[in-house]
C-alpha positions as CSV (number, residue, x, y, z in Angstrom):
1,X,90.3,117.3,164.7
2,X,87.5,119.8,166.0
3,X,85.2,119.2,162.6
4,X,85.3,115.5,163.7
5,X,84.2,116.1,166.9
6,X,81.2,118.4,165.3
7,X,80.7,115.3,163.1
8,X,80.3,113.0,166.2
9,X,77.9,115.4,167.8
10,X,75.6,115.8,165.0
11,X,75.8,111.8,164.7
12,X,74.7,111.4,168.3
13,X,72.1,114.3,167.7
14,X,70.5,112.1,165.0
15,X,70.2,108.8,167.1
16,X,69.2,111.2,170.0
17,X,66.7,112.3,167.9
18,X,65.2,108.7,167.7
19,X,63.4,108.3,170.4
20,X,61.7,105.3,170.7
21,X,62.3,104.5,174.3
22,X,60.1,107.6,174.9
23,X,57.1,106.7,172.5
24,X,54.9,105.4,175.7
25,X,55.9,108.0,177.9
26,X,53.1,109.6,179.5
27,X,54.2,111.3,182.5
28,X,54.6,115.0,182.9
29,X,57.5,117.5,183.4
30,X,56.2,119.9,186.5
31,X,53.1,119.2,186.0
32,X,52.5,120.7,182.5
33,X,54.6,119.6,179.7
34,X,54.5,116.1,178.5
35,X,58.2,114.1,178.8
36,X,58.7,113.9,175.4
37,X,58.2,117.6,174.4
38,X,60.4,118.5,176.8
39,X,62.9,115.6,175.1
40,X,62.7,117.6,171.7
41,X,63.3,121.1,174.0
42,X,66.6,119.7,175.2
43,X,67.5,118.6,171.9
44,X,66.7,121.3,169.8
45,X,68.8,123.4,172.4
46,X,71.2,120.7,172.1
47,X,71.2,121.0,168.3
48,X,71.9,125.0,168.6
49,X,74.8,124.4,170.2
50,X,76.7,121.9,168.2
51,X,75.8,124.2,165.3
52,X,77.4,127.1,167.0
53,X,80.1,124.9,167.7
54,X,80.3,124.0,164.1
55,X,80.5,127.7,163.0
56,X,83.2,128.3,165.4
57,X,85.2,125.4,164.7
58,X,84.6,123.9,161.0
59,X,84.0,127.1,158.7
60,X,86.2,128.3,156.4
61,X,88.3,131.1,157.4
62,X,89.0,134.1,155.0
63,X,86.1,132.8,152.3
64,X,83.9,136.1,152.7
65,X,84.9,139.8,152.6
66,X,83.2,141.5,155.5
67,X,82.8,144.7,153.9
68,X,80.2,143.3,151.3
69,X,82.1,144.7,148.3
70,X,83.1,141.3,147.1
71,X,84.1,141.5,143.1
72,X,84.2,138.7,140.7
73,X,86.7,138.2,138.7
């Protein structure tokens, strides 16, 4: 159930990340940084976290050997 809720995230991420509504935006975050850089800040943060969420939540347990001494068969 968790891995379909990473699925939905990274689905809203991608129309997120489609900003048109911003595209004549010319206004300025305190002053400095235009609206639309700061839009890809909070997204790329936003992005970070759904990946961490997809680490947590949707990876394969057991698939690796932490000690690094992994043999083939």
């Amino acid at each position: 159930m968790k891995c379909w809720i990473v699925v939905a995230l990274l689905v809203l991420l991608i129309v997120l990340h489609q900003d048109y509504w911003n595209w004549y935006r010319t206004d300025l975050v305190a002053g400095a940084v235009p609206w639309t850089l700061m839009w890809h800040m909070g997204l790329s943060l936003a992005a970070a976290v759904v990946w961490w969420l997809a680490t947590r939540w949707c990876w394969p347990q057991g698939d690796s050997d932490p000690s690094g001494t992994e043999q083939s068969p």
